[in-house]
N, CA, C and O of each residue as an XYZ file, in Angstrom:
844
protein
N     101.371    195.006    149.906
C     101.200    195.805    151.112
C     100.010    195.293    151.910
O      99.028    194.781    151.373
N     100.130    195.435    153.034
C      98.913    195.334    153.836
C      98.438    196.387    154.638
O      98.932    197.511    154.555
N      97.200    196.021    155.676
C      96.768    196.970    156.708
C      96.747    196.381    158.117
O      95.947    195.509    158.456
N      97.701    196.924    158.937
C      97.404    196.199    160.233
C      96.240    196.365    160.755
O      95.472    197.071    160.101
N      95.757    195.816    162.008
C      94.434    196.256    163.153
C      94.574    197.033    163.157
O      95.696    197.432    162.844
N      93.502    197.978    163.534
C      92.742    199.745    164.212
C      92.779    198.969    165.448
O      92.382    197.855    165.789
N      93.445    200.021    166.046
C      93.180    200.235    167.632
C      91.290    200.516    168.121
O      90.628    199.985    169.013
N      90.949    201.464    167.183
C      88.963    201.619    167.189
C      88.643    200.477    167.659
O      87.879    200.392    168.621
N      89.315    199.113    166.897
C      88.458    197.651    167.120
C      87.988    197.189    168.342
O      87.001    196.554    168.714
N      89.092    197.745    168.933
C      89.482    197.637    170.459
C      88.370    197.946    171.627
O      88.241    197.383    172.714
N      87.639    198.978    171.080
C      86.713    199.252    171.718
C      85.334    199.154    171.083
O      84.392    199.757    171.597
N      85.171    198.391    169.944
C      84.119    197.468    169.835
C      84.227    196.453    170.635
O      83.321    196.140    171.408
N      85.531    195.716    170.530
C      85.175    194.044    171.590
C      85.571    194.612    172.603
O      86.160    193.726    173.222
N      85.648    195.866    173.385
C      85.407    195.722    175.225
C      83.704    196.310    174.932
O      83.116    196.365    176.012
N      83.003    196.653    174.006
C      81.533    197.133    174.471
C      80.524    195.580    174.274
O      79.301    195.447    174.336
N      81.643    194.519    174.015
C      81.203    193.358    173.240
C      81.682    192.027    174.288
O      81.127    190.929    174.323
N      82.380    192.287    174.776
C      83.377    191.435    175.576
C      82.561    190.090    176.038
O      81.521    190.184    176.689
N      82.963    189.182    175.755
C      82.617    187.583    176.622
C      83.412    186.630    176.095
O      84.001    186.613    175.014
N      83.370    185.850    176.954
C      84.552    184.908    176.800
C      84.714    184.229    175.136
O      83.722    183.938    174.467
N      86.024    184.066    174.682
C      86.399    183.587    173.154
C      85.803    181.957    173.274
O      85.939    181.119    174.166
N      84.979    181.914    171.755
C      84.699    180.935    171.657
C      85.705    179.782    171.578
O      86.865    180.191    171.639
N      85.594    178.587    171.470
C      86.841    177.537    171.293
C      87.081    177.332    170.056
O      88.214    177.085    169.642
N      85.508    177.449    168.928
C      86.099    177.073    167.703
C      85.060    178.094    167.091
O      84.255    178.495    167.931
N      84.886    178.624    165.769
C      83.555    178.990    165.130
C      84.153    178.308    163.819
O      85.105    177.696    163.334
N      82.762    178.920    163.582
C      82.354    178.166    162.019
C      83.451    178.945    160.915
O      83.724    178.393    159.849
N      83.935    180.034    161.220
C      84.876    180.309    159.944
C      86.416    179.500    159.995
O      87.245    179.405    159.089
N      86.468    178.963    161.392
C      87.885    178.449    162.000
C      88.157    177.342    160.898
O      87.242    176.593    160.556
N      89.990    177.206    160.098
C      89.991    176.488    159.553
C      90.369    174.837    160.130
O      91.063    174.075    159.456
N      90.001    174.599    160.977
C      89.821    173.699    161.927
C      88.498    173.213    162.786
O      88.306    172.438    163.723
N      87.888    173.868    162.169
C      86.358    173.550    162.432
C      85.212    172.987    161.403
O      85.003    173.513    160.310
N      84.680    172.139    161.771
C      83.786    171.797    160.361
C      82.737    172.894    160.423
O      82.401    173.744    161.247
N      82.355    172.515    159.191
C      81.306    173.686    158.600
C      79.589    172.902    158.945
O      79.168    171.777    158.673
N      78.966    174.020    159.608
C      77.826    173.275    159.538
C      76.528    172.933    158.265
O      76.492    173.547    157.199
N      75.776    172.113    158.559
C      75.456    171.901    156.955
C      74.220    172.602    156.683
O      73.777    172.578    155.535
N      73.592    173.242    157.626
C      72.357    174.963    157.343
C      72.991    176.133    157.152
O      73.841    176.610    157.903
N      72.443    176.758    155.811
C      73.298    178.193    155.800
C      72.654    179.095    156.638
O      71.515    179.492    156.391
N      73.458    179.545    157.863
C      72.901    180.836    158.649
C      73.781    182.031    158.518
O      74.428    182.305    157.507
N      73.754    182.657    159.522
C      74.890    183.915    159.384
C      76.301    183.376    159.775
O      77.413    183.718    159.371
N      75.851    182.256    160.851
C      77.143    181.450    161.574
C      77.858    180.837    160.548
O      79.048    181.147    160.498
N      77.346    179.853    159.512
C      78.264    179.401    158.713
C      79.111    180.045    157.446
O      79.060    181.113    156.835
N      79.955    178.790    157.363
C      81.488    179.064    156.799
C      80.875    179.788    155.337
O      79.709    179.469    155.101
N      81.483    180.668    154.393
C      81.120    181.260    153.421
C      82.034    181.213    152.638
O      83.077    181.668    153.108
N      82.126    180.698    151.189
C      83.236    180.346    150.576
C      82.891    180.052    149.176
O      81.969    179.250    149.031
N      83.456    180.549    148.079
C      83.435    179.809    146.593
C      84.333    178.798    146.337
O      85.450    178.712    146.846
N      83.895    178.110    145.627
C      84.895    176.800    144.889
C      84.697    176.023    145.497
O      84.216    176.274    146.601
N      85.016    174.358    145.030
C      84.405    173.368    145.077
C      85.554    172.832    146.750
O      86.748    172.950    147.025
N      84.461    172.309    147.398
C      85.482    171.691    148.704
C      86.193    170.382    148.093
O      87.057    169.844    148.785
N      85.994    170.041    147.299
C      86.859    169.196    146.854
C      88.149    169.551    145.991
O      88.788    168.601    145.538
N      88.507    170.631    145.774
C      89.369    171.314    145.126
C      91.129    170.930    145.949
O      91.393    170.946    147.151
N      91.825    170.696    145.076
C      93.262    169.588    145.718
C      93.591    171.286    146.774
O      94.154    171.045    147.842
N      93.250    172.991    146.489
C      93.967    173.538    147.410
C      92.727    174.234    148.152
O      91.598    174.172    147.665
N      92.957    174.803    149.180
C      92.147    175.717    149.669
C      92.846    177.052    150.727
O      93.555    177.126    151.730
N      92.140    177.983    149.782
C      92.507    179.016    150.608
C      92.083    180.003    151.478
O      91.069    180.535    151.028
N      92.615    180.709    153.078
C      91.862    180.977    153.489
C      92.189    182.363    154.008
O      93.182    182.698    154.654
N      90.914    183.292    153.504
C      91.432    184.623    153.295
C      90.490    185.440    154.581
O      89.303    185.393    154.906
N      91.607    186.136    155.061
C      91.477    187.033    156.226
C      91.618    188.377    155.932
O      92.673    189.009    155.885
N      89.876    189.000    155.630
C      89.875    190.407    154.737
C      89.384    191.366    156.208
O      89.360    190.911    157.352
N      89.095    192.483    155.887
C      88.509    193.654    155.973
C      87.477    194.171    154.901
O      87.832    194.006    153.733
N      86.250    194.772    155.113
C      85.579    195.086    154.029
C      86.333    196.603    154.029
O      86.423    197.002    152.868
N      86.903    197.566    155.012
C      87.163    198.705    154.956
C      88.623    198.923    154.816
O      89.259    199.943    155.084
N      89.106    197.621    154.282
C      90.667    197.635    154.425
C      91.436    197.956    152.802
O      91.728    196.992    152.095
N      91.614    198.881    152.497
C      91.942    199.062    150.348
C      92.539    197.959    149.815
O      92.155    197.349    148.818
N      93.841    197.622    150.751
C      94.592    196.547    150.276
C      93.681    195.257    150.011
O      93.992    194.346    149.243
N      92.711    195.313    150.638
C      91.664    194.306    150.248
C      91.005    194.282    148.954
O      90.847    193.349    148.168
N      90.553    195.850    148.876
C      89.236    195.473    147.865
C      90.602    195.858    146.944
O      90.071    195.939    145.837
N      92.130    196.164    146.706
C      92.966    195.820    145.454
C      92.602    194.241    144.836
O      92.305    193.781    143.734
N      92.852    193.596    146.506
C      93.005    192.246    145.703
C      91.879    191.610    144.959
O      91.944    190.717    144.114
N      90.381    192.505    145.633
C      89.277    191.714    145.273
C      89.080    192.215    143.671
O      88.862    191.435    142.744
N      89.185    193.464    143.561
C      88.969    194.396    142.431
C      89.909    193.908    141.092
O      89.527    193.869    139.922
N      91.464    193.491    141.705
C      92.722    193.566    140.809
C      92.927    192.009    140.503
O      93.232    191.480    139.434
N      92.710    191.516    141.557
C      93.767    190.119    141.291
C      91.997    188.874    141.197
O      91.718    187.909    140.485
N      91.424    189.425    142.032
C      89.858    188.201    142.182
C      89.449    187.809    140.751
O      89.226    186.654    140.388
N      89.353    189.276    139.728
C      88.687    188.943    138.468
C      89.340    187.834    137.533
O      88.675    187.133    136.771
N      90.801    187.750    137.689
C      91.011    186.314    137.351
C      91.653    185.069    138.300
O      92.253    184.066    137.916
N      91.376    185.412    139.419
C      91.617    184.088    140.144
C      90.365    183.437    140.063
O      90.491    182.220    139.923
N      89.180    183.851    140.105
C      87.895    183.062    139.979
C      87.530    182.623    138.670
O      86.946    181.540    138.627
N      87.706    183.122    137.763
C      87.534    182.156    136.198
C      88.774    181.177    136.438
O      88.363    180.018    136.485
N      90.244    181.270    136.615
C      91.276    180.672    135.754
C      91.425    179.245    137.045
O      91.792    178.091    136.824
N      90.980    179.879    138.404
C      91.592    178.972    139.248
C      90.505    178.587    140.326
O      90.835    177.687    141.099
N      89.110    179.209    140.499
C      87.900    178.320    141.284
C      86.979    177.927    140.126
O      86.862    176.732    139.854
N      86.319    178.857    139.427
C      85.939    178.040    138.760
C      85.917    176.556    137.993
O      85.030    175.774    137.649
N      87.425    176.594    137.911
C      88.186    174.939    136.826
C      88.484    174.262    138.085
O      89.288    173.343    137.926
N      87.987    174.472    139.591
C      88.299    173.660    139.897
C      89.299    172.974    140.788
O      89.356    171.853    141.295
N      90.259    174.307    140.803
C      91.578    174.181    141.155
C      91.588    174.320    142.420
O      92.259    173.683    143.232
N      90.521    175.519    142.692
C      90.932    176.213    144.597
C      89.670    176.759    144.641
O      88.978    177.240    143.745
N      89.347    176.517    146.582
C      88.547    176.618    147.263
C      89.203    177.854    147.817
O      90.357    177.942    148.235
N      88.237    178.844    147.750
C      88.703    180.421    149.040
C      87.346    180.175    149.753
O      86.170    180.155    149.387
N      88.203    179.942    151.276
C      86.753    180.129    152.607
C      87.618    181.921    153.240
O      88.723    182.400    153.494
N      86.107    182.297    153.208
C      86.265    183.972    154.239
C      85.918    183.911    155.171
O      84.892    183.412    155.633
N      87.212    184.717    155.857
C      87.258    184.754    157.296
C      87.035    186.676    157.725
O      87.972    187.453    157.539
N      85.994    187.040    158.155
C      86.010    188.248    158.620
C      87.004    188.575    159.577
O      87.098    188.033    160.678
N      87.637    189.338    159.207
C      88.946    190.192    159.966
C      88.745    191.585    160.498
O      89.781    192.189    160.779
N      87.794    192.099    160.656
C      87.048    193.832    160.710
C      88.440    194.666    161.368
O      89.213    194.219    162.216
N      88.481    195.767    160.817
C      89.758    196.002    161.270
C      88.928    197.945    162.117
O      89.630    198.781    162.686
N      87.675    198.049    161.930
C      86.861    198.915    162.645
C      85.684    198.623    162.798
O      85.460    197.413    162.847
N      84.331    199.691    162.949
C      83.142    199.616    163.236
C      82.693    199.031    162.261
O      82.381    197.841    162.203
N      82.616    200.001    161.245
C      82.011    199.956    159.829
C      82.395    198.821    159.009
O      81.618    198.640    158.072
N      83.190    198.149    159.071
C      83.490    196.739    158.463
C      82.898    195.972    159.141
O      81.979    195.283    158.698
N      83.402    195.928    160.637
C      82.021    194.870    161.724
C      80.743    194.557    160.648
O      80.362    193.559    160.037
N      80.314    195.914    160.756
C      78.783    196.226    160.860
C      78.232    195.465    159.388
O      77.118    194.999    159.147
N      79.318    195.526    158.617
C      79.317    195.482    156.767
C      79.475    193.760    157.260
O      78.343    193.278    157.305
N      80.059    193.200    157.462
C      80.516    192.191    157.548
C      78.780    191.465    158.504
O      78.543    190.301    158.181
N      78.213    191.809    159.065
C      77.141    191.015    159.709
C      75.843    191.506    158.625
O      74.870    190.779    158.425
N      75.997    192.688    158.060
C      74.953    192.277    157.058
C      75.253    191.529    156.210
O      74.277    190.883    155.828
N      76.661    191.158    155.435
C      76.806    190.463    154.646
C      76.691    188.718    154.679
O      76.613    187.865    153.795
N      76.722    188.683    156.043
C      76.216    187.117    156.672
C      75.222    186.746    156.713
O      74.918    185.555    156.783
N      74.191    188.023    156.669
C      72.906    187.837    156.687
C      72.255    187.406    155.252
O      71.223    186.751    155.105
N      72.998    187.864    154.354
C      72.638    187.168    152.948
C      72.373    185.761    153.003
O      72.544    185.064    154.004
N      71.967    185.386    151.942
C      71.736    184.262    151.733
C      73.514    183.658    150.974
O      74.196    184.312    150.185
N      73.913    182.016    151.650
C      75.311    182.242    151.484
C      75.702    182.038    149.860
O      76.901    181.806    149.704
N      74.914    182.082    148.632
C      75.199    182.382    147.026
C      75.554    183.321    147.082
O      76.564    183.640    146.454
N      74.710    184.407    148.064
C      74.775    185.951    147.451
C      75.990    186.768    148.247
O      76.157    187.985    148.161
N      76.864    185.787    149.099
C      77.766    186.246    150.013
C      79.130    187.211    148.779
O      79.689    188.304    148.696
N      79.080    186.090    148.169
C      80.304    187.031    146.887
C      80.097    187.325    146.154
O      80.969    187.404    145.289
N      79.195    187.603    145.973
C      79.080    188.949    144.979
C      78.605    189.964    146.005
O      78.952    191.065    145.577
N      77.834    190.126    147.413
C      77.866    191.103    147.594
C      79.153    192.024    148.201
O      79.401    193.210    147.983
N      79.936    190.970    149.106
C      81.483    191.770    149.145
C      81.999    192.222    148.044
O      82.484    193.350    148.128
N      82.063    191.548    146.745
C      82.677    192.291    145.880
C      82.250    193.287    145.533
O      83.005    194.063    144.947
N      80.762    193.673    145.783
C      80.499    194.718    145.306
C      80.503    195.935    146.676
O      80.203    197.115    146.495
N      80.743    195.588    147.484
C      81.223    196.392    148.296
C      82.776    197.120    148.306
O      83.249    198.186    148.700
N      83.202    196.058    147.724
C      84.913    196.067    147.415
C      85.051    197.520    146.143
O      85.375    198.703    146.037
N      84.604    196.501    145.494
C      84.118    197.910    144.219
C      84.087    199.122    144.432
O      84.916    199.870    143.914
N      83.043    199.597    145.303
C      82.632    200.600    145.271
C      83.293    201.436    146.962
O      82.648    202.339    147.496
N      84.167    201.088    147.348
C      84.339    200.913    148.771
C      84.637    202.769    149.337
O      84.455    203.198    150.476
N      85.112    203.538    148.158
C      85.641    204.598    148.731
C      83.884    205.658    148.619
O      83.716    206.730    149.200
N      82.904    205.008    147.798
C      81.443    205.884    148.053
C      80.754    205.403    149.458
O      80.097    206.313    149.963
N      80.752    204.213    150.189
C      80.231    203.862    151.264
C      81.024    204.213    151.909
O      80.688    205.337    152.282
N      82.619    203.762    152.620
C      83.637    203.468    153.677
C      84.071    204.623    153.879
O      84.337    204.872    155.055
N      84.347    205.949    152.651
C      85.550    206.971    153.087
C      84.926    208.435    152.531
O      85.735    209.296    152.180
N      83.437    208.718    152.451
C      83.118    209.505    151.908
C      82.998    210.210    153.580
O      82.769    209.528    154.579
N      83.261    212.040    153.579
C      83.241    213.085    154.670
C      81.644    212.836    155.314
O      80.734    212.715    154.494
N      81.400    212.781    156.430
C      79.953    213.047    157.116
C      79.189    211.551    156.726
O      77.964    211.556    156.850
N      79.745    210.449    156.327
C      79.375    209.308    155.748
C      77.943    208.598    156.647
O      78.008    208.427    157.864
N      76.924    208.302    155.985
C      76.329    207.603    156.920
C      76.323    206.522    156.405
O      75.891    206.289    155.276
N      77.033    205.346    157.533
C      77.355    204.156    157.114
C      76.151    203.518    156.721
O      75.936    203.008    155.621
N      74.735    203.630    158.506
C      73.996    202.662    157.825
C      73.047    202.765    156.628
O      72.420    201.800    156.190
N      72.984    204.105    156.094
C      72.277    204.341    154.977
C      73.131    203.909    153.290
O      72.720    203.474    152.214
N      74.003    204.175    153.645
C      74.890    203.682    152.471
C      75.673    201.802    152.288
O      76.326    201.234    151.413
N      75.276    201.520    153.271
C      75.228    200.047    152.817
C      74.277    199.469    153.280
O      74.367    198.297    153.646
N      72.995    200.270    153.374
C      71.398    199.378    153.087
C      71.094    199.619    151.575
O      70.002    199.283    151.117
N      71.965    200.146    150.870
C      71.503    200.600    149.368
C      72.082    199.307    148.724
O      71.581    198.474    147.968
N      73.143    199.414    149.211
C      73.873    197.852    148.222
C      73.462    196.440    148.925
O      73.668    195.393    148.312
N      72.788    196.432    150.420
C      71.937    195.337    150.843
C      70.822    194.614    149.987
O      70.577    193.442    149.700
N      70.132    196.121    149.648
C      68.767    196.385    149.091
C      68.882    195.760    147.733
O      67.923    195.131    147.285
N      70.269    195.924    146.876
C      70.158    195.980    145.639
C      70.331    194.154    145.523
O      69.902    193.479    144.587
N      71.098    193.610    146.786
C      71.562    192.364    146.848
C      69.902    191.671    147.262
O      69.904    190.449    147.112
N      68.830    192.119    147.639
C      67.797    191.480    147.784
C      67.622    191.716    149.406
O      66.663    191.112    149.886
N      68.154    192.249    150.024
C      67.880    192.395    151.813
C      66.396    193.217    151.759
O      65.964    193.830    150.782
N      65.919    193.105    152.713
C      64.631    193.921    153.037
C      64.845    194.863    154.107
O      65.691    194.226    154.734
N      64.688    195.872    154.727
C      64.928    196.623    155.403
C      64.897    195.893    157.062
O      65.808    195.958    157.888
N      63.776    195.316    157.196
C      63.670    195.191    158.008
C      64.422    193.459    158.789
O      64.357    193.059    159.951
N      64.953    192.932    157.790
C      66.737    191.881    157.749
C      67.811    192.758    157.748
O      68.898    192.607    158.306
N      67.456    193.596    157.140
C      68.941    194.877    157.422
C      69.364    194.807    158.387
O      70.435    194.414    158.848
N      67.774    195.537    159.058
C      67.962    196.391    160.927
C      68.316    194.718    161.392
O      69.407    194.578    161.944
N      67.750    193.873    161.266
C      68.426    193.168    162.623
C      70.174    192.787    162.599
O      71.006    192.738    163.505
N      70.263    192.547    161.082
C      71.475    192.157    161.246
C      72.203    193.017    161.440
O      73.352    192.658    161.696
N      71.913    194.598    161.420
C      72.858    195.382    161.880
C      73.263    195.677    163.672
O      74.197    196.132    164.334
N      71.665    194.988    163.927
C      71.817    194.965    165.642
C      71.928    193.671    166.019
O      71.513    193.488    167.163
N      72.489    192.355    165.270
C      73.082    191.589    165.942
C      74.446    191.444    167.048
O      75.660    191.253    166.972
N      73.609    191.622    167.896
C      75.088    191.752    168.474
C      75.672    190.580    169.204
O      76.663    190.680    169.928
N      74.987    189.409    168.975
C      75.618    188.085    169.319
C      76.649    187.534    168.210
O      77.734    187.107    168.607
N      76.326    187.526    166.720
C      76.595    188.010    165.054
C      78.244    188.806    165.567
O      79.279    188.146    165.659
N      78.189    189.802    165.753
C      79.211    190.596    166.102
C      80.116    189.974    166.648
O      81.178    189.738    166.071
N      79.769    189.480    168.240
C      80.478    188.835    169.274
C      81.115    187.695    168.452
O      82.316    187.549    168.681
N      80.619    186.923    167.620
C      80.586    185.965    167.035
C      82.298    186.088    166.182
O      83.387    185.553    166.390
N      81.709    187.216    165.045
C      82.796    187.904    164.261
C      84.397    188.064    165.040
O      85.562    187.741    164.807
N      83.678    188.714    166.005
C      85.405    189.012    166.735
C      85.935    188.184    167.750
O      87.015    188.529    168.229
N      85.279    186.952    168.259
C      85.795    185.747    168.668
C      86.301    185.117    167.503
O      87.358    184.518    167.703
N      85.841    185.072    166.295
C      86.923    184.169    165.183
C      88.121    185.177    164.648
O      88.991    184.658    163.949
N      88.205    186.485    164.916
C      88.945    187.381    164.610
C      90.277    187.145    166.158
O      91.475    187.379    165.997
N      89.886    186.828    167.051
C      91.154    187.060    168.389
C      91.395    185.789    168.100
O      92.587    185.602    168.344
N      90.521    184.065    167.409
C      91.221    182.985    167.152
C      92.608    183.199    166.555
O      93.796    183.039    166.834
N      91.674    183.729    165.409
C      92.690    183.963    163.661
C      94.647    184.412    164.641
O      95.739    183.851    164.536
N      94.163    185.690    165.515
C      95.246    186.148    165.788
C      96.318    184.972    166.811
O      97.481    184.569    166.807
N      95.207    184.809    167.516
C      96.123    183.642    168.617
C      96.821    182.768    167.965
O      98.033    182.689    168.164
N      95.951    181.665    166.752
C      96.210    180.265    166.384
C      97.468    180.765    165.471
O      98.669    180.614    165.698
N      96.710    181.526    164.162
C      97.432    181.759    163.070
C      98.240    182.887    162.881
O      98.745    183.128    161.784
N      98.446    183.780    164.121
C      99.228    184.965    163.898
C      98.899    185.996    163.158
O      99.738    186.766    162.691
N      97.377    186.128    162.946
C      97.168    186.878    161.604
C      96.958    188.162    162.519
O      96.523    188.241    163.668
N      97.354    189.024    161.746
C      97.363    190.679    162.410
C      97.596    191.634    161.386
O      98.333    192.604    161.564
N      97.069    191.429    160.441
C      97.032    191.950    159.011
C      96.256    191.646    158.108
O      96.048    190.444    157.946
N      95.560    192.643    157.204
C      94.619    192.353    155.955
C      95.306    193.123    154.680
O      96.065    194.089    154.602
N      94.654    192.201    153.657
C      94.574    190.739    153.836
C      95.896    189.719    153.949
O      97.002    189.811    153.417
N      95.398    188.809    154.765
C      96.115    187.700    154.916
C      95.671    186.402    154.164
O      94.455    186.256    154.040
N      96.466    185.474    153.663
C      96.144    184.034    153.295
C      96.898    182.936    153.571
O      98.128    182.953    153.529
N      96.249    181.985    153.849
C      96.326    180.553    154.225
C      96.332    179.309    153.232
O      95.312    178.621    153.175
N      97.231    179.048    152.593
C      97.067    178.531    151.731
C      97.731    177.297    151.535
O      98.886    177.156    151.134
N      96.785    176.265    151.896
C      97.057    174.556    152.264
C      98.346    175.001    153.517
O      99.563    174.834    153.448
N      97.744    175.441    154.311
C      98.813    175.998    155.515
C      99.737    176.861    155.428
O     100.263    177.522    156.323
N      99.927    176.845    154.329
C     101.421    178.326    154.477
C     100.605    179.994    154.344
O      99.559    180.320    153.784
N     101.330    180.570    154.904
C     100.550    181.954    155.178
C     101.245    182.944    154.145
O     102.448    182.845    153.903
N     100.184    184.202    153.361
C     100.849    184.616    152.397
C     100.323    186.248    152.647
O      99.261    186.549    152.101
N     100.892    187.091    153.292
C     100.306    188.376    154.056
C     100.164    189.250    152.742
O     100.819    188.765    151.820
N      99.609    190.199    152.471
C      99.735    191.290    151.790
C      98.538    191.455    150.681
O      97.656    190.718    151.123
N      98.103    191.986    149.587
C      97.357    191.701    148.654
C      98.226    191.266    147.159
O      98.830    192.044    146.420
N      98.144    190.503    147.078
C      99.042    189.687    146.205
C      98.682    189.497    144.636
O      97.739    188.860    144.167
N      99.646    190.192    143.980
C      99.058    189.934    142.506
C      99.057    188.610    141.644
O      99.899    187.726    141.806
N      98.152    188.557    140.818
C      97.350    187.215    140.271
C      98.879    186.141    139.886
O      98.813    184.927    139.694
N     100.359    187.095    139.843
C     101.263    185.772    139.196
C     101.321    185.407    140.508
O     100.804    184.307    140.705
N     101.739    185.907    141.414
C     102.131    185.068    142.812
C     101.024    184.161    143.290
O     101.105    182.944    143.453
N      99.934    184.971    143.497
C      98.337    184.065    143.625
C      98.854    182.967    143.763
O      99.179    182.245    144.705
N      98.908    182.921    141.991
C      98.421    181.885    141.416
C      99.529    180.658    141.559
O      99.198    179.472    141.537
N     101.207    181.227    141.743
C     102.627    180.565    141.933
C     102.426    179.954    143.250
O     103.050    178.930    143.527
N     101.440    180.600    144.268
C     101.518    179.896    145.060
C     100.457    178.525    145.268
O     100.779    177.457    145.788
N      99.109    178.887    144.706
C      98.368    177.574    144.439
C      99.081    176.342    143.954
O      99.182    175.226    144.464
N      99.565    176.862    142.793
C     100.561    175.553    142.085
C     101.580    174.708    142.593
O     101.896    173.590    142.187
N     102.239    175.619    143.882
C     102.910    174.613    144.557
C     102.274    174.213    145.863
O     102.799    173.337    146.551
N     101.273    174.759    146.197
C     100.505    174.319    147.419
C      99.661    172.653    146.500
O      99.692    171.576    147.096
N      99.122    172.751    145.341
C      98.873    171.823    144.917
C      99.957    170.570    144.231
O      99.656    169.641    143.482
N     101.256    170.934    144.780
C     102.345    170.122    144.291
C     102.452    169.127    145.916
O     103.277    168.221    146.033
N     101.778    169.391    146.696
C     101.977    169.343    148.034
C     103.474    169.319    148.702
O     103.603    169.275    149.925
C-alpha cells in the first residue's frame, strides 16, 4: 500500500514558491557533491554496489516507517551491508511536519542521517499523530538525543531556503519520475510503488542486479 500527496503540501510550496531548480543534489541524475551539507545526497551502502536504490519517503507517511520498521531491519544486514545495494533518500514530505522533520534531519551530520530517520520511523505515532501535538518540541527530543544542539535545531527548522530546496527535488521527482506516492522506489530504473516486503525487496534487487 501506499500514501498519495496531502493537498496541505500545497500550501507550504505557494508560502515557498520560486522557480524549480534544474537539478538538486538528491536528483538521481545529478552528481553528488563531495562536502557533507544539508544539500547533499544522503544514502547507505557502498556507491559501488552493482544496484542502487532510490527511495522516495515521507517521515509522516506509515506506509513508510512499515517499510523502515518491517522490511529495513533486514534489507540492511542481508543486502547493504554485503555489499549488494546502495539506497540514496529522496525527501518526498507529503505535509508540514515531515518538511520540517526532514530539514532537521539534513542538518545532521550525513552518518547520523539513518539512524536518525529510523528512529523517527520507530517511534512515529508519539511525535507525528499524538492530539494537541507539538511538533517542534517533540522532534527536538530525538534531534537532541541524535547530538543536535538547540540552537542547530532552531535554524534548521527556519531554513527556509533548506525547505525550498526539499520541495524543488520533490515537483522534480514528480515531473521526471512520476512519483506521486510514498514510498516509492527506483531501482536500477524500474519503479516499485508501495512499501514492499523484504521477499519482493529483495526479488527485485536480484534481478535489477541480473541487469
Amino acid at each position: 500500500m501506499q500514501i498519495t500527496r496531502r493537498s496541505a503540501l500545497s500550501l507550504v510550496g505557494a508560502a515557498l514558491a520560486t522557480p524549480a531548480l534544474a537539478a538538486t543534489a538528491d536528483s538521481p541524475t545529478a552528481p553528488a557533491k563531495p562536502a557533507s551539507t544539508p544539500y547533499t545526497q544522503r544514502s547507505i551502502g557502498s556507491p559501488k554496489a552493482p544496484v542502487t536504490a532510490h527511495e522516495y519517503f515521507s517521515l509522516t507517511c506509515t506506509h513508510c516507517a512499515e517499510f523502515a520498521t518491517v522490511t529495513m531491519p533486514k534489507v540492511k544486514p542481508e543486502l547493504v551491508d554485503t555489499g549488494k545495494l546502495q539506497i540514496i533518500y529522496h525527501d518526498f514530505p507529503l505535509d508540514q511536519v515531515a518538511l520540517k522533520a526532514a530539514q532537521v534531519a539534513r542538518y545532521l551530520p550525513a552518518e547520523e542521517y539513518y539512524p536518525f530517520i529510523e528512529a523517527l520511523f520507530s517511534s512515529q505515532n508519539d511525535w507525528a499523530f499524538q492530539p494537541n501535538e507539538d511538533y517542534h518540541a517533540s522532534i527536538f527530543k530525538y534531534a537532541a538525543l541524535a547530538g543536535m544542539d538547540k540552537a542547530t535545531y532552531e535554524t534548521a527548522w527556519n531554513d527556509d531556503k533548506l525547505a525550498q530546496f526539499i520541495l524543488n527535488g520533490q515537483q522534480e521527482a514528480e515531473k521526471m519520475y512520476n512519483i506521486n506516492a510514498t514510498p516509492t522506489f527506483i531501482i536500477n530504473g524500474k519503479t516499485y510503488p508501495g512499501a514492499m516486503a523484504y521477499d519482493d525487496f529483495a526479488a527485485a534487487v536480484a534481478q535489477a542486479a541480473k541487469g
